[in-house]
Structures are given as structure tokens and as C-alpha cells.
Backbone bond lengths (Angstrom), bond angles and torsions (degrees), N, CA, C in turn:
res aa  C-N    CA-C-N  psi(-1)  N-CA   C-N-CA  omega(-1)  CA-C   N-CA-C  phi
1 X - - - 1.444 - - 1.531 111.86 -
2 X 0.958 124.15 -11.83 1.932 138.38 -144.09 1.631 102.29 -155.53
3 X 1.402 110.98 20.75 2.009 106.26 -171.56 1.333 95.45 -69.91
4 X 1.404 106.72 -52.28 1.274 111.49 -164.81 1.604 123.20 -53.00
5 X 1.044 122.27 -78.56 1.735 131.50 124.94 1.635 95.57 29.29
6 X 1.172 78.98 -95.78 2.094 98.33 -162.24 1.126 93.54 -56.96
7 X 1.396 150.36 -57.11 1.370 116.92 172.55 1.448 157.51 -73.62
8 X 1.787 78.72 11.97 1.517 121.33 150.27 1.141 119.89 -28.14
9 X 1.581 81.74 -107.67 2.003 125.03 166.42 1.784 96.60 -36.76
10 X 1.173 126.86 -80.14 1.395 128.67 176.92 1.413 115.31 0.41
11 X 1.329 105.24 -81.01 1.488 131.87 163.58 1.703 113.25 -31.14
12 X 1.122 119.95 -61.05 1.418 125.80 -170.34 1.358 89.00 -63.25
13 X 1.330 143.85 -48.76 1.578 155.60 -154.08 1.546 86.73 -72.22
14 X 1.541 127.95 -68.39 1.009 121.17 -150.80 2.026 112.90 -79.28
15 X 1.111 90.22 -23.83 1.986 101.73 157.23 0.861 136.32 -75.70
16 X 1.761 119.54 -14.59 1.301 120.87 -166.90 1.501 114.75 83.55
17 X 1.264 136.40 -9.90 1.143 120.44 -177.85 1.390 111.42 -72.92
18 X 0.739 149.44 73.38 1.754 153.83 143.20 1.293 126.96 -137.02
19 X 1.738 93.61 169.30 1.893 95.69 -169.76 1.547 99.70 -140.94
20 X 0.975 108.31 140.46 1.943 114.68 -175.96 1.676 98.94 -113.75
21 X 1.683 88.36 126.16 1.465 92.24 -174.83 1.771 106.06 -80.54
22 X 1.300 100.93 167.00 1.837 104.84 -169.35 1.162 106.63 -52.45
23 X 1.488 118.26 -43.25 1.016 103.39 -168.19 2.072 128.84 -67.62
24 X 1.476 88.53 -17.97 1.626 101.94 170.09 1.466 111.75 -63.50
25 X 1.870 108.60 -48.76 1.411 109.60 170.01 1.514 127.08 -39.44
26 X 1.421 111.04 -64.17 1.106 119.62 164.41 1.256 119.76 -22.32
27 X 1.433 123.30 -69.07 1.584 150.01 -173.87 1.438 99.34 -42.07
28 X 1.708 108.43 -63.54 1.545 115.48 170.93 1.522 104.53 -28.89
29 X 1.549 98.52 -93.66 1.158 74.60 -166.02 1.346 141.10 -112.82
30 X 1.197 118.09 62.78 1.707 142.78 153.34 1.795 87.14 -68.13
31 X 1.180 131.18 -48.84 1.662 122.20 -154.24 1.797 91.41 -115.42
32 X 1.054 107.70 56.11 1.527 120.79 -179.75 1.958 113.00 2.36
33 X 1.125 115.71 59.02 1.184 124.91 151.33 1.709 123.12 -98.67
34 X 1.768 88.14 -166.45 2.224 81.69 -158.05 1.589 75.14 -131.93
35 X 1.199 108.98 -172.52 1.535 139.79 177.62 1.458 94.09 -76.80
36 X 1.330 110.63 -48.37 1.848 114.61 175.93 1.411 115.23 -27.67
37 X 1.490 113.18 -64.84 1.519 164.11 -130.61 1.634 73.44 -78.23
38 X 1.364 107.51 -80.93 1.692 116.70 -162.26 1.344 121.54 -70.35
39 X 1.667 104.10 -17.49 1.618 101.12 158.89 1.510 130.23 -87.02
40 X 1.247 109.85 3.10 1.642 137.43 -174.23 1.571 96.70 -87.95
41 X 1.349 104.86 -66.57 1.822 107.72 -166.04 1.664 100.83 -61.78
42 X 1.299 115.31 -36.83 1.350 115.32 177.09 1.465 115.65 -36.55
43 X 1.587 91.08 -77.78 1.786 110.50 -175.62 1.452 120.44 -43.56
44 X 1.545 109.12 -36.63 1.216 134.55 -174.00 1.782 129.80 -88.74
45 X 1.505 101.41 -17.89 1.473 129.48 -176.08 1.227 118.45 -87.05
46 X 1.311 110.56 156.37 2.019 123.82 164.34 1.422 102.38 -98.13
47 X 0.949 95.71 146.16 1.566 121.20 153.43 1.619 109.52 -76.68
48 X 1.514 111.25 114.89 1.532 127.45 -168.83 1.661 104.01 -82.59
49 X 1.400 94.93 -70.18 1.343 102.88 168.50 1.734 117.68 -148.33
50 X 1.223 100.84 174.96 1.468 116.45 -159.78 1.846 96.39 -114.64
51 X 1.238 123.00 117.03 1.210 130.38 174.06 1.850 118.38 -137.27
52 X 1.890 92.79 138.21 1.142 114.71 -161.06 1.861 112.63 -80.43
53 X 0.744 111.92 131.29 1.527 117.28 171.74 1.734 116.75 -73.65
54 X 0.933 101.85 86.83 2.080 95.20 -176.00 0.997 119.61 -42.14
55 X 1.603 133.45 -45.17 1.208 127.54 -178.70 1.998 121.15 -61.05
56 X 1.827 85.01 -58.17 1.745 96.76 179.42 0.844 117.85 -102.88
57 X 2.001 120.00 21.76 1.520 118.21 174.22 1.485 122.84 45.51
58 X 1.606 128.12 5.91 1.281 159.10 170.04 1.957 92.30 -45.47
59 X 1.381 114.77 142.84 1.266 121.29 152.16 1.170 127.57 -98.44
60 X 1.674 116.29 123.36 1.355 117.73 -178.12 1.902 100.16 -108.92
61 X 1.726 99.70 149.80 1.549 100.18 -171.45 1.799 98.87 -108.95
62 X 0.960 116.82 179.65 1.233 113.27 -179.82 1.599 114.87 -156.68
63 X 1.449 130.94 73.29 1.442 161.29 -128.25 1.438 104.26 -113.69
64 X 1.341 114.31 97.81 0.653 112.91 161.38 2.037 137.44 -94.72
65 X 1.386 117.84 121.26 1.733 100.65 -156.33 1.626 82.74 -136.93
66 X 1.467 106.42 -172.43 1.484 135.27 -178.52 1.247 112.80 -107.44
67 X 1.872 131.98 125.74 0.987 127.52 -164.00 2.125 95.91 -82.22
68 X 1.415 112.99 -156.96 1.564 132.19 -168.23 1.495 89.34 -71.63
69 X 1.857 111.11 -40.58 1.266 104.71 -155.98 1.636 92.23 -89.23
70 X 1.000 142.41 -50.30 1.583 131.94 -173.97 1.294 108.31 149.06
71 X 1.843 122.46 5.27 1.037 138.10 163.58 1.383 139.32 -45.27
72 X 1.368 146.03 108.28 0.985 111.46 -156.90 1.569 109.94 -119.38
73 X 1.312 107.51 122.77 1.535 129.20 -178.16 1.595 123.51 -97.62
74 X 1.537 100.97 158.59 1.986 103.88 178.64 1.822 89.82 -113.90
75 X 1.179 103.22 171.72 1.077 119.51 176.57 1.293 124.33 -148.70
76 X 1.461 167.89 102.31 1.361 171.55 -149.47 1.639 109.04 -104.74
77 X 1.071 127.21 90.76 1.298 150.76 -153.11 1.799 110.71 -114.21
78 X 1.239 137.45 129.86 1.043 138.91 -157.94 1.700 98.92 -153.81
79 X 1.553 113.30 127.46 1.537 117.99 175.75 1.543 106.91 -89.48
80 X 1.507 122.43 109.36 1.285 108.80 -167.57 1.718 119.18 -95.29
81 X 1.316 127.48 159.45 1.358 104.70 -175.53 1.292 132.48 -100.44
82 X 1.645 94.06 54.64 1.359 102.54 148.38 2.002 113.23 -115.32
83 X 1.488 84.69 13.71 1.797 94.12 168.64 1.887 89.04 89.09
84 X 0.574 163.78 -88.14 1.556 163.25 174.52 1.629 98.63 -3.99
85 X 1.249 99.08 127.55 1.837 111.69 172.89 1.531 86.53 -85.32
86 X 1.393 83.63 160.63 1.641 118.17 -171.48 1.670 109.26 -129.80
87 X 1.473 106.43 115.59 1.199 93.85 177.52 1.873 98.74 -102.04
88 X 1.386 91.05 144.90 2.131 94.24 -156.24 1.891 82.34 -103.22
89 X 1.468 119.13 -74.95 1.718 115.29 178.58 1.346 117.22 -129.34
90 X 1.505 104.64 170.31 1.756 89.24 -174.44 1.625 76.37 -137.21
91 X 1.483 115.13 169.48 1.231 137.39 154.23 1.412 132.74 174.86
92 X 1.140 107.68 164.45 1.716 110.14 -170.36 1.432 101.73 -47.76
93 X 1.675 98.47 164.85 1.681 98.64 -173.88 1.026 94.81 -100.16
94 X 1.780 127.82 -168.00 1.322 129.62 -176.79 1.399 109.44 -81.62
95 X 1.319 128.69 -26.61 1.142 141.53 169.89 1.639 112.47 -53.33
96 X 1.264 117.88 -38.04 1.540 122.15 -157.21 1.656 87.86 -99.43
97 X 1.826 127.96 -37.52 1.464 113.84 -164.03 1.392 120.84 -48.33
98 X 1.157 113.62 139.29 1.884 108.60 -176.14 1.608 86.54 -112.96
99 X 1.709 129.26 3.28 1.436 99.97 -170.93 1.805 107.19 -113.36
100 X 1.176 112.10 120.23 1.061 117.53 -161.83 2.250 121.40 -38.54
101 X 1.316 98.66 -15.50 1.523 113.42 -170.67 1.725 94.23 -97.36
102 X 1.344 115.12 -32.64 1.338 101.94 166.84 1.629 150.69 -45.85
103 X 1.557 105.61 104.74 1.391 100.97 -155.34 1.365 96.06 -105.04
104 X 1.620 146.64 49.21 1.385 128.12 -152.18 1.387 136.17 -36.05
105 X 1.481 93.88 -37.95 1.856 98.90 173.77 1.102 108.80 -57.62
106 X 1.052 117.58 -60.03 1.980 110.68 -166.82 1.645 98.30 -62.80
107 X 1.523 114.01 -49.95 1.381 108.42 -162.06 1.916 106.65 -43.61
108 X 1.367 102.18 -41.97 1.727 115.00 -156.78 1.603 79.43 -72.50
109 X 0.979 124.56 -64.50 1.415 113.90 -160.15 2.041 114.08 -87.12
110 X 0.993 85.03 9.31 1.945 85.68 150.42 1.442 100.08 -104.99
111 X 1.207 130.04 -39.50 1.507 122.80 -161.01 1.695 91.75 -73.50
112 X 1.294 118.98 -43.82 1.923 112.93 -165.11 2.136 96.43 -60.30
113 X 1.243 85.72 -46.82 1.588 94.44 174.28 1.021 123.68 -33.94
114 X 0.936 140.79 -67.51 1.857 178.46 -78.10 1.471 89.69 -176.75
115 X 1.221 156.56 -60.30 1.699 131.29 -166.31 1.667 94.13 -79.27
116 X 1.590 130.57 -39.16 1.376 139.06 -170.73 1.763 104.48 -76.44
117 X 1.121 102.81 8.75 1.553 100.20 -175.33 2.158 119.18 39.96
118 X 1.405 112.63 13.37 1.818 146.15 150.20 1.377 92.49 -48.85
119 X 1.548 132.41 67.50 1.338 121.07 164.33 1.671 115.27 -99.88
């Protein structure tokens, strides 16, 4: 449903064209991953779902892949228009959370919400 898409984003990953906003950095590494980590799940990931931005009607992707180590992470991904993917947050999946309050879906998609001003 999303080939096209992902071999989008893929592409930008595999050129270098992208930029991870701080707050993704951060995210990194609070959950001790690398730049590696998030270009791995990329290359390696689906696109879960596809979500709309209300204000700028903008498409945000939401990718979930496997880091170097075997980790498995989401990611909230945005094609911006200056053509450069945007990585908006990253975080453990629900599968990987060890902390019992960890809800990743909502977390990833309040946090994409909240940096995209999508309230």
C-alpha cells in the first residue's frame, strides 16, 4: 500500500538527504540508540500507517523497522518541502518497552502531534 512511499524515504536514508529534529535526537538517545539504529529500521521497516496533518494536510509515515542490534523501533517520518525526509520521533516499540507505563503508540503519536503542532 506504502511501496512507493518507502522507497521514497529509503532513498533519502540511503543519500543522506535527511534531518532529525532534536527532539527525535533526544528520543535516540534517552533509549540508547545511534543514527545507525534509525537508518537500519528505516531501510528495513514498513510503513504502519500514514497520518494527516490538519493544519498543513502534510503526510506523516509511521515505520516501524529493527535497529543493528535486533531492536525493534517506530519512527514518525515526514517528506518535507524542501524534498529532505524529516525524521519528527523515534521510540521503542511496544514489543521492546520494558517500562510498565509505556504505551508507544500513543506516546509516538502525541509526541509527532505536539512537535507538528497536529493537536
Amino acid at each position: 500500500m506504502f511501496d512507493e512511499i518507502l522507497q521514497r524515504i529509503r532513498g533519502k536514508i540511503t543519500s543522506l538527504q535527511y534531518v532529525m529534529t532534536l527532539h527525535a535526537e533526544e528520543e535516540m538517545n534517552d533509549d540508547n540508540l545511534t543514527i545507525y539504529d534509525i537508518e537500519q529500521s528505516i531501510l528495513n521497516g514498513e510503513i504502519i500507517e500514514r497520518q494527516k496533518d490538519r493544519i498543513t494536510a502534510e503526510s506523516k509515515y509511521r515505520i516501524r523497522g529493527v535497529t543493528t542490534d535486533g531492536v525493534e523501533i517506530e519512527i514518525i517520518t515526514k517528506l518535507s518541502l524542501s524534498g529532505k525526509l524529516v525524521i519528527i520521533t523515534v521510540d521503542l516499540s511496544e514489543n521492546e518497552c520494558r517500562d510498565v507505563a509505556c504505551n508507544v503508540s500513543t506516546r509516538v503519536l502525541e509526541t509527532a502531534h505536539l512537535i507538528t503542532g497536529d493537536v
